[in-house]
C-alpha positions as a printed Julia matrix, in Angstrom:
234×3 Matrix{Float64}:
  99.41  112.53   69.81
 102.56  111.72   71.88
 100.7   108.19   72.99
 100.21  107.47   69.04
 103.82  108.51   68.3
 105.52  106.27   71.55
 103.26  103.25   69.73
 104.86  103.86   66.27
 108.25  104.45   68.4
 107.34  101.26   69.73
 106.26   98.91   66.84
 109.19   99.84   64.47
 112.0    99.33   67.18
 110.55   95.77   67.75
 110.59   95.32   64.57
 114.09   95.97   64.0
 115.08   94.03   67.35
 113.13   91.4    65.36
 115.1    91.89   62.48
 118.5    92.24   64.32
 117.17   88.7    66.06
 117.04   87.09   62.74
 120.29   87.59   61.58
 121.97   84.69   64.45
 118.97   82.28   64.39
 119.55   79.37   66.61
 117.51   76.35   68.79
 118.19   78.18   71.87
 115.69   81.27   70.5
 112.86   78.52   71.82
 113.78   78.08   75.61
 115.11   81.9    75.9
 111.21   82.89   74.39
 109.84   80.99   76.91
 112.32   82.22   79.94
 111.5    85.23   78.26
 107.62   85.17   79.15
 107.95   83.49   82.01
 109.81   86.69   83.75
 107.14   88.61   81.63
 104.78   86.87   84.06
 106.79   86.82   87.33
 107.2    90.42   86.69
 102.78   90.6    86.55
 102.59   89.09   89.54
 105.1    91.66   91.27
 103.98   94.38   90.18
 100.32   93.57   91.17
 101.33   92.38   94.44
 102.71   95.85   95.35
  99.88   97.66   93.29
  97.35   95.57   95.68
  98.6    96.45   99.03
 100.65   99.76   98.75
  98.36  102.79  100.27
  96.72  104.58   98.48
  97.16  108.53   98.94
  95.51  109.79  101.8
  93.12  113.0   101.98
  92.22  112.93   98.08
  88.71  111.5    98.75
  89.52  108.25   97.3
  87.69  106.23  100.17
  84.46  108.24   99.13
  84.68  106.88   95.63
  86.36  103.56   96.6
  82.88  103.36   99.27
  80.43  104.83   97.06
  77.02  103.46   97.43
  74.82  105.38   94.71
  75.33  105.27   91.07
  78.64  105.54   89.52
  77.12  107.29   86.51
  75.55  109.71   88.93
  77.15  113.56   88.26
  77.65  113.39   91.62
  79.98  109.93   91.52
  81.62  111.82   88.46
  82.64  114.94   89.89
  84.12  113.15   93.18
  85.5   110.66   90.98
  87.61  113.55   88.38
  88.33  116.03   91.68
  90.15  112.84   93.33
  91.89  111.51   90.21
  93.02  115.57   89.42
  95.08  115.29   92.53
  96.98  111.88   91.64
  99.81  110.68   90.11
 100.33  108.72   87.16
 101.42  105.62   89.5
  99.04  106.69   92.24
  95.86  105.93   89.47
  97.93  103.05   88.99
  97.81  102.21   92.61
  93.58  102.66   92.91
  92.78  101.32   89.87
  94.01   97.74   90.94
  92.39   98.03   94.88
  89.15   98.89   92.63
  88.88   96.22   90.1
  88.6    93.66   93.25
  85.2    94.73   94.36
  84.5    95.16   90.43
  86.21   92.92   88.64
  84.87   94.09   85.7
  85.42   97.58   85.58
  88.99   96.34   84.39
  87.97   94.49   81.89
  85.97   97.22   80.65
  89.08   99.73   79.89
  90.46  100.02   76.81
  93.7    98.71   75.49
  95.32  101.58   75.11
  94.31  102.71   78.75
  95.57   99.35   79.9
  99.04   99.79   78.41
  99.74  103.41   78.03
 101.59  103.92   80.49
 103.54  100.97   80.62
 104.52  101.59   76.7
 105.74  105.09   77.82
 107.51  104.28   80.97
 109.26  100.94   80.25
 108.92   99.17   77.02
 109.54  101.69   74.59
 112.68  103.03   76.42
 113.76   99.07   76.86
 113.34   98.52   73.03
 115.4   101.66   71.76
 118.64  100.63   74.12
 117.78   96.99   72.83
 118.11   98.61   69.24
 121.44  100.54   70.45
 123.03   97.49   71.92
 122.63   95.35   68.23
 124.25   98.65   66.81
 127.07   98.65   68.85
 127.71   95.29   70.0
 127.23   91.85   68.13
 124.09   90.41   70.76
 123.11   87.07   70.26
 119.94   86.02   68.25
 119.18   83.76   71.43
 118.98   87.03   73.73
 116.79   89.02   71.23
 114.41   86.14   71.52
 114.25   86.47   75.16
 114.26   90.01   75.52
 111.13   90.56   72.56
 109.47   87.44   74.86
 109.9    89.44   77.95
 108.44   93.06   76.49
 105.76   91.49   74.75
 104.59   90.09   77.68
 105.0    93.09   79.42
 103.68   95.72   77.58
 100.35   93.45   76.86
 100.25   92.66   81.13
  97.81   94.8    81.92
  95.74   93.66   79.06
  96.04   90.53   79.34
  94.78   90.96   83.1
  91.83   92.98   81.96
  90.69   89.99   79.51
  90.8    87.85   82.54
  87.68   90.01   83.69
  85.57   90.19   80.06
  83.6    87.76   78.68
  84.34   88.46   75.12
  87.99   88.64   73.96
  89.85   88.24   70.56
  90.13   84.74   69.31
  94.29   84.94   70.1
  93.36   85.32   73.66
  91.39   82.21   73.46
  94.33   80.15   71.46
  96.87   81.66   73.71
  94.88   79.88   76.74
  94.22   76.5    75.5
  97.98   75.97   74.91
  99.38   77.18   78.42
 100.72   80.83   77.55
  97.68   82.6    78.76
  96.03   81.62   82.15
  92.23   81.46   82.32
  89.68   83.84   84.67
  89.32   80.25   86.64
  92.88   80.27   87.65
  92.87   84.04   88.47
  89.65   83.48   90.72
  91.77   82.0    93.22
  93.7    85.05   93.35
  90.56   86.97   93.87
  89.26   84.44   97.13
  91.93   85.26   99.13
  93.99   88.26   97.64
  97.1    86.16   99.49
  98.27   84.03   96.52
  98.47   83.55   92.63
  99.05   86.77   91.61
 101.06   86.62   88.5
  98.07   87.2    86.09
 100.2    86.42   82.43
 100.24   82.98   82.39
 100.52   82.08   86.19
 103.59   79.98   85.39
 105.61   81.93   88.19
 102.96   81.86   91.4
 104.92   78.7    92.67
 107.38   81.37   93.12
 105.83   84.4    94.43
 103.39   82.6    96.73
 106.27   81.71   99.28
 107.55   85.47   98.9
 104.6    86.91   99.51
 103.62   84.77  102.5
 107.51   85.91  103.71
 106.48   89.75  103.07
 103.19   89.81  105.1
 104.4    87.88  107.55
 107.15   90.63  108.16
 104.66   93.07  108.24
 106.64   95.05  104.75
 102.76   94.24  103.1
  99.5    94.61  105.38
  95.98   94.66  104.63
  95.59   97.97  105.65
  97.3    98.97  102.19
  93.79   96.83  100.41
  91.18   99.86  100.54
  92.24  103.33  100.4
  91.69  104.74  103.82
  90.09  108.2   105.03
């Protein structure tokens, strides 16, 4: 019920950002749209380089799941599997459902919208897009910002998804279009993410890797991200 009511929140404040947007149309809507998405993407790749190699939580039994060589649909998987997850966080789920989906790419691709972007809606774009309505109440914000700013939480709130349909063979036909024109990136792009688990890993449109790579390299190097952080440990 509350996740129904934050997407309702969530659809009818964009829409009236969209609305305020439209009253101070301009030409500089297009390259603020785009500097919009781009940071939507930079922002992916951030937030997946920290999901990849922060450790997991120690002593919940996630290396027995993580490990586990027996069916996954087995009761026994299961009730290791809900007894571990019972003891997490909302982030630390976050935080083994990304080292997971790199054995098993798929399994990501496999969850549900909704699962993919719940918690993202909740914890950033829905609070984001009320003060965005508050500002255009208070202040007179420029239709060249509101393009920018709808760019950016679009492509934020949909992240997640959009990395999942980098792991599933079938995907709406937007997904497709979105690709052939540059805003998407394809699952051939993101492989090279997945061979090395050192570079590309803005997973929106990729536009921003150029960036990250360098920073991450800087990061590792430092020792601030280690490998140890990849697998959940015992």
């Amino acid at each position: 019920m509350l996740m129904r009511l934050s997407i309702l929140l969530l659809v009818l404040s964009g829409l009236a950002n969209l609305g305020f947007a439209a009253w101070d149309p301009s030409w500089w809507m297009v390259p603020a749209a785009f500097a919009g998405w781009y940071v939507a993407d930079m922002l992916s790749g951030m937030v997946h380089m920290l999901m990849d190699y922060y450790p997991a939580r120690l002593g919940v039994g996630l290396d027995r799941i993580y490990f586990y060589q027996g069916s996954r649909e087995s009761d026994e998987y299961q009730g290791l599997f809900r007894a571990s997850m019972k003891r997490l966080n909302p982030f630390e789920r976050l935080v083994y459902d990304f080292k997971n989906h790199h054995p098993r790419p798929h399994a990501l691709g496999r969850r549900t919208m909704l699962r993919q972007i719940g918690s993202t809606i909740v914890a950033g774009s829905l609070p984001i897009s009320l003060l965005l309505n508050a500002a255009c109440l208070i202040w007179p914000v420029p239709g060249w910002f509101m393009a920018g700013t709808l760019s950016l939480l679009i492509g934020g709130t949909f992240a997640q998804y959009f990395h999942g349909t980098l792991h599933r063979e079938q995907n709406p036909w937007i997904v497709g279009a979105m690709r052939r024109v540059g805003l998407l990136m394809t699952p051939a792009a993101h492989q090279l993410h997945h061979d090395t688990l050192r570079r590309d890993f803005a997973t929106n449109c990729g536009w921003s890797n150029n960036l990250l790579n360098p920073v991450f390299r800087f990061v590792h190097q430092r020792g601030w991200l280690t490998d140890k952080g990849l697998e959940p440990q015992g």
